[in-house]
LOGUTOR-40124 format. One line per 3 residues: number of its first residue (from 1); for each residue x, y, z of C-alpha. Coordinates in nm, 4 decimals. Each point is the difference from the previous one (the first is absolute). Layout:
N
NUM) X Y Z ~ ...
REM end
This chain:
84
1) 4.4280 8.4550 2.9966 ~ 0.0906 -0.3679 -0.0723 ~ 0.3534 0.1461 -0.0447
4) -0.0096 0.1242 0.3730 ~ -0.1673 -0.3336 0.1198 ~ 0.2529 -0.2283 -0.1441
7) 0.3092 0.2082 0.1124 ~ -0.1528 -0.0129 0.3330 ~ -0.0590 -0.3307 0.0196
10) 0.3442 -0.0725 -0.1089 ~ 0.1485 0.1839 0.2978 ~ -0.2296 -0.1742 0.2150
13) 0.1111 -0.3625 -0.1217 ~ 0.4112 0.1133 -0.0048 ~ -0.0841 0.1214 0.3776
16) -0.1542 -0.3111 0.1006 ~ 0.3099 -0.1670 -0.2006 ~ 0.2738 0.2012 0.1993
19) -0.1988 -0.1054 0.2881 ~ -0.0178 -0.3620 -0.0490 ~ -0.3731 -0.0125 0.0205
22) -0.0905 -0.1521 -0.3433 ~ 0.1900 -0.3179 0.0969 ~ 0.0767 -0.1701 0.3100
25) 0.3429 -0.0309 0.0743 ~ 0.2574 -0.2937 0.0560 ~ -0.0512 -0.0269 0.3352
28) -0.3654 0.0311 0.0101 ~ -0.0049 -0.2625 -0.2746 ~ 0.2312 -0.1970 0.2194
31) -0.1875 0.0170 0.3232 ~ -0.3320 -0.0878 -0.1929 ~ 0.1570 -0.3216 -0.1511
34) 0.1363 -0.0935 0.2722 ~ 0.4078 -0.0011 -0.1273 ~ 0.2896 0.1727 0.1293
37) 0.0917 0.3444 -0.0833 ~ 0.3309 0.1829 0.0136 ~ 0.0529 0.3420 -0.0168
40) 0.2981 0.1594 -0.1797 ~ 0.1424 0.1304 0.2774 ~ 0.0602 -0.3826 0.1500
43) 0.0987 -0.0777 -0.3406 ~ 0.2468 0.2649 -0.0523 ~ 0.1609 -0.0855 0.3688
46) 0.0352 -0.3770 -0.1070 ~ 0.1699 0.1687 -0.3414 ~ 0.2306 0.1791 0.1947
49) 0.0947 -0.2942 0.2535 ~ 0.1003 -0.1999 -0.2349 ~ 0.2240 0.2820 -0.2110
52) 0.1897 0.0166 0.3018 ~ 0.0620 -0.3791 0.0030 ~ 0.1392 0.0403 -0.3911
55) 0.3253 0.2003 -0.0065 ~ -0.0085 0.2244 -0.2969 ~ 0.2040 -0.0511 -0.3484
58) 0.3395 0.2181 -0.0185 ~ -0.0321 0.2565 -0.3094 ~ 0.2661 0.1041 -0.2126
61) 0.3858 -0.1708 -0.0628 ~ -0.0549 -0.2128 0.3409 ~ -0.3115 -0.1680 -0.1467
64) 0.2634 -0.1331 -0.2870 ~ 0.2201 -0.1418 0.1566 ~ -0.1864 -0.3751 -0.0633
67) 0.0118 0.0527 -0.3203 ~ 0.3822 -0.1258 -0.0235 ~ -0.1351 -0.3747 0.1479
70) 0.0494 -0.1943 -0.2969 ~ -0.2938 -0.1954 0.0945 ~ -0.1874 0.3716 -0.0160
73) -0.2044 -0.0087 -0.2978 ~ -0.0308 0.3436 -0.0659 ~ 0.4003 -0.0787 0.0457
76) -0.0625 -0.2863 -0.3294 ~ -0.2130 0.2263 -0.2172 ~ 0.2666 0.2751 -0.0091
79) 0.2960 -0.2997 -0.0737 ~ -0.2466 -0.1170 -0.2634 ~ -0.0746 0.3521 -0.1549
82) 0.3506 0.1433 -0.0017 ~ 0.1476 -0.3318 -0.1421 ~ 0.2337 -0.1237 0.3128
REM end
């Protein structure tokens, strides 16, 4: 019987979990101290504005070719390491 009444109470506290009721949420803790809140959608849109302002790293033999700038240091550890 205690078995029964635990496992139920167990679903009832992960339900009320899923559900957000045991704690109140960002916002609500927001609005009730009187701060700003921002969602993660208005996050993820100022995210994506500014990965469109950053043009995006070549991959592959492109990306090498600053390594041949002597004043490249990846360009200095390889001179150093090989001996030239």
């Amino acid at each position: 019987m205690v078995t029964a009444r635990a496992d139920k109470l167990t679903q009832a506290i992960l339900n009320k979990a899923f559900r957000s009721k045991l704690m109140p949420t960002e916002a609500e803790l927001a609005r009730h101290e009187g701060r700003s809140y921002e969602p993660a959608s208005t996050l993820l849109a100022k995210i994506e504005a500014q990965r469109k302002d950053v043009k995006p790293q070549r991959k592959g033999q492109n990306a090498e070719k600053g390594l041949l700038d002597k004043n490249n240091v990846r360009f200095q550890i390889l001179c150093i390491k090989n001996h030239y």
